[in-house]
TINUVO-63948 format. One line per field, with one value per residue (C-alpha): residue in one letter; y, x, z. Coordinates in steps of 0.1 Angstrom, whole numbers. Layout:
BEGIN
residuo <- (a ...) .
c2 <- (Y ...) .
c1 <- (X ...) .
c3 <- (Z ...) .
This chain:
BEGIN
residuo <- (x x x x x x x x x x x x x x x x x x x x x x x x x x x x x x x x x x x x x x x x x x x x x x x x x x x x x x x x x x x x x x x x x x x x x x x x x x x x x x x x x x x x x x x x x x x x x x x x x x x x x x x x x x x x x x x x x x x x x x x x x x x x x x x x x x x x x x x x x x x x x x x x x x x x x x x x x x x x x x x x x x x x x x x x x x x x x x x x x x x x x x x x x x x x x x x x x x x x x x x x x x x x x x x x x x x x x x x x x x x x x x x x x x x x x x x x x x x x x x x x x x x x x x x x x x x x x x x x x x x x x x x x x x x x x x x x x x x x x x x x x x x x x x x x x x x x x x x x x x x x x x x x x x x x x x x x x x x x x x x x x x x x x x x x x x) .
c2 <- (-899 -886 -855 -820 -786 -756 -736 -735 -733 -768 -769 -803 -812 -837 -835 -828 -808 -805 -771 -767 -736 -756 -773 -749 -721 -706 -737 -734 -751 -760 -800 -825 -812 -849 -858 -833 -844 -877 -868 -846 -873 -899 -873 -874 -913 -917 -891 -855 -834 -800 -782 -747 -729 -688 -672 -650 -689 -691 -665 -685 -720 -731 -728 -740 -774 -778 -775 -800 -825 -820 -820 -858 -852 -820 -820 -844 -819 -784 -760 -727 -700 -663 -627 -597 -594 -569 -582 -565 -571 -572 -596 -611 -604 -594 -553 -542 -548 -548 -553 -536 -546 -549 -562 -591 -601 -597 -625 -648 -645 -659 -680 -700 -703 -717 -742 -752 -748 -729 -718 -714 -732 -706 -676 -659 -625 -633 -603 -573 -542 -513 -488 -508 -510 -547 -541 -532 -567 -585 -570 -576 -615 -613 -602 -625 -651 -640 -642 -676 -676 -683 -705 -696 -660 -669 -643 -648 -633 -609 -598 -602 -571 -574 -609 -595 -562 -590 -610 -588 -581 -618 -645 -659 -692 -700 -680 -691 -682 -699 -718 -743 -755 -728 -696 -694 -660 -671 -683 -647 -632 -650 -687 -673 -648 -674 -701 -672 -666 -704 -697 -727 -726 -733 -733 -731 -737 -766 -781 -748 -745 -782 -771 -794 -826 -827 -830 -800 -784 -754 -774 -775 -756 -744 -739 -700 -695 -707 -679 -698 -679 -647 -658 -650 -688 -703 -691 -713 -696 -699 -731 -739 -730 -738 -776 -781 -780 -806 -827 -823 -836 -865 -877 -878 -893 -919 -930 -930 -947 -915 -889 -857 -842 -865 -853 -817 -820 -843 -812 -794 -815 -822 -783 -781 -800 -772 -767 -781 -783 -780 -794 -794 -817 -831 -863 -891 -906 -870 -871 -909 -894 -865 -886 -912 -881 -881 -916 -904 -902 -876 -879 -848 -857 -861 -825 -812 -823 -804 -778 -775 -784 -762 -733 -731 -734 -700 -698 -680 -653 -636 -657 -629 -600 -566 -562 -593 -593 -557 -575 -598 -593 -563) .
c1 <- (79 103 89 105 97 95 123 120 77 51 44 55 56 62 97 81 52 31 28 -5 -4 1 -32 -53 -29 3 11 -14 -48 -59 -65 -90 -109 -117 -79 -64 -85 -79 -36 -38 -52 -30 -4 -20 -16 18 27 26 9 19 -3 7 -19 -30 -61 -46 -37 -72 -80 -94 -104 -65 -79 -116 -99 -74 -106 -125 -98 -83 -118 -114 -82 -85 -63 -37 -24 -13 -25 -7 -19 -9 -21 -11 -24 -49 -75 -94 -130 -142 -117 -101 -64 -35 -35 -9 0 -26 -12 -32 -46 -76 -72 -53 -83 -109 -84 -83 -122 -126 -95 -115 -142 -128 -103 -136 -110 -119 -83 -52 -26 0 -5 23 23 27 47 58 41 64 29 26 51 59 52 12 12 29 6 -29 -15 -7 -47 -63 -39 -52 -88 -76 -81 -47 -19 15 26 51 66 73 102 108 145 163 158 121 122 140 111 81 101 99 60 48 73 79 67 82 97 86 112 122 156 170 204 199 184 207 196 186 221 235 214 180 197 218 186 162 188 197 160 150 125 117 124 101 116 95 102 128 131 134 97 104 135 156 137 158 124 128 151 150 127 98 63 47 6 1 -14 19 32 69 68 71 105 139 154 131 138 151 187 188 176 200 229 216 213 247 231 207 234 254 221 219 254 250 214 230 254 228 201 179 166 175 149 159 192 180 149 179 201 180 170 201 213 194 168 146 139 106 106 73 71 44 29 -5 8 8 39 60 47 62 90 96 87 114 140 137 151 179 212 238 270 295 315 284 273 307 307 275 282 319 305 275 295 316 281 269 227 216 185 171 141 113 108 119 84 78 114 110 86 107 134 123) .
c3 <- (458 483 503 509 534 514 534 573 570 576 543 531 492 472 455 420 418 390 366 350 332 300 303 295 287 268 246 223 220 258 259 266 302 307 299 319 351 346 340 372 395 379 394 426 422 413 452 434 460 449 421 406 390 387 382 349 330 311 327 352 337 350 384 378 364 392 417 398 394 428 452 457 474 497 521 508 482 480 457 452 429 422 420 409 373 365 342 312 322 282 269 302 290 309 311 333 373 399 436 453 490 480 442 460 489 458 436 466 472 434 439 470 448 413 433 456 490 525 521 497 507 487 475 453 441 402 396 419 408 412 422 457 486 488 525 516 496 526 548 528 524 562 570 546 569 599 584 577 539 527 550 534 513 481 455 421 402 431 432 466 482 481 489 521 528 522 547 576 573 567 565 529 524 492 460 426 398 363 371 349 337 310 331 362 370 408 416 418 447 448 458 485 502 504 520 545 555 555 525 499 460 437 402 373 334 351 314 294 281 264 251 273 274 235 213 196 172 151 126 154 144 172 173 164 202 215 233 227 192 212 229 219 225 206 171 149 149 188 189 166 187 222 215 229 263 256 234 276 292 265 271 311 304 285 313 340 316 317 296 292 309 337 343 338 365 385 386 402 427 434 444 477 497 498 459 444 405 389 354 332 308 293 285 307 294 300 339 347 330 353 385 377 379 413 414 390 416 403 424 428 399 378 392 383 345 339 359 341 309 311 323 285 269 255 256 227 234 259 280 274 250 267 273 295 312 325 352 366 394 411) .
């Protein structure tokens, strides 16, 4: 596995990092502890050294299974995970924002503790919280650096101009945001602001929640805690329509002897040196899968079809509920 810098920092990652929100979180029933540990070193095995996690996936058991499967290997891997969540204390849901200086050194202090580290390698702010100056969250990341609890500052979602304010208080490590040939949101502003300030990419959701790895169609059932049933794409009617993307990615897989998911994670490799995709999986099978696409060579004609073809394709529904979208790029 070939390595990358995320943006002008040290901090050097694999290629392909792995997501594990999906382990224990979001896509319904969380699987197999003993499985998962086992998949997650297999990872470390096969050259993945970069692990995204977050206190609020679980809450909390997302990082308490990244420690456990990851102590073997401290040092050799990086871990990031997030804050910025504020968490009901009764039934440990989501309930609202919570950036506050000293909501974020409280997370980190259970962060250490649930991922068994001395330090965190990356620590995001999940979502910007429009009641805190991005400067006072810049600057509470900055002390816990200092105090030397956390070694690189990331933001998640964040829209450009915040990305630049964070910037100027503690340097930007890395920004965390979902890209993929069918959310090209970052390409506007995002893209161009983190290039210009020598700040890595991480992009999550690389294969559209599943949707572009072409094994599902509007005919798919999804587990009732599978927060994909709250999503606009993935109702039948949208999936429906937006499977001429994946029918794109399964005629330039076909060409290269790849799979769709392939050629999507091979996209986005393929746009700059300093992007790290993280996909996600629970299934062995899936991870060899997304390794091998950083084998998968797309020349500038290839990258020209998709990008030509992909630009007369029309995606069908929004990629959050109001509700959830009203968070992201501030």
């Amino acid at each position: 596995m070939q390595k990358r810098k995320l943006g002008n920092s040290d901090l050097e990652v694999s290629a392909l990092g792995l997501g594990c929100m999906g382990m224990s979180f979001g896509y319904g029933p969380a699987a197999d502890k003993q499985e998962i540990i086992a998949l997650i070193r297999s990872a470390v095995e096969r050259g993945v050294t970069f692990f995204d996690t977050a206190e609020v996936y679980g809450p909390f058991t997302n990082e308490e299974l990244v420690g456990e499967a990851l102590a073997p290997f401290r040092g050799k891997v990086v871990i990031a995970t997030k804050f910025g969540f504020k968490l009901d204390p009764n039934t440990g849901k989501q309930a609202g924002l919570d950036s506050r200086p000293e909501h974020i050194k409280q997370v980190a202090e259970g962060s250490l503790k649930r991922l068994k580290v001395d330090a965190l390698d990356l620590f995001y702010q999940h979502r910007v919280d429009p009641e805190v100056p991005i400067e006072d969250v810049a600057g509470a990341v900055k002390d816990l650096i200092q105090e030397g609890k956390v070694k690189h500052f990331g933001l998640s979602e964040a829209a450009a101009k915040t990305i630049r304010r964070a910037h100027t208080v503690q340097p930007v490590t890395a920004v965390q945001s979902e890209y993929s040939l069918w959310t090209k949101g970052p390409e506007a502003e995002v893209l161009p602001t983190v290039e210009e300030l020598g700040i890595g990419f991480v992009p999550y959701s690389p294969l559209g929640k599943g949707f572009l790895t072409g094994k599902m169609d509007e005919n798919t059932k999804l587990a009732s805690s599978d927060f994909r049933n709250i999503l606009p794409r993935f109702t039948p009617e949208a999936m429906r329509a937006n499977r001429a993307l994946v029918d794109l990615l399964g005629s330039i897989a076909e060409r290269k002897r790849a799979t769709p998911a392939q050629i999507a994670l091979a996209w986005l490799l393929a746009q700059k040196p300093w992007i790290v995709p993280i996909p996600g999986t629970t299934k062995l099978a899936r991870l060899d899968e997304n390794i091998g696409a950083a084998a998968v060579e797309l020349t500038s004609d290839d990258l020209r079809e998709i990008d030509s073809a992909a630009s007369k394709i029309t995606v069908y529904g929004a990629r959050y509920p109001e509700h959830i979208e009203r968070m992201t790029g501030r």
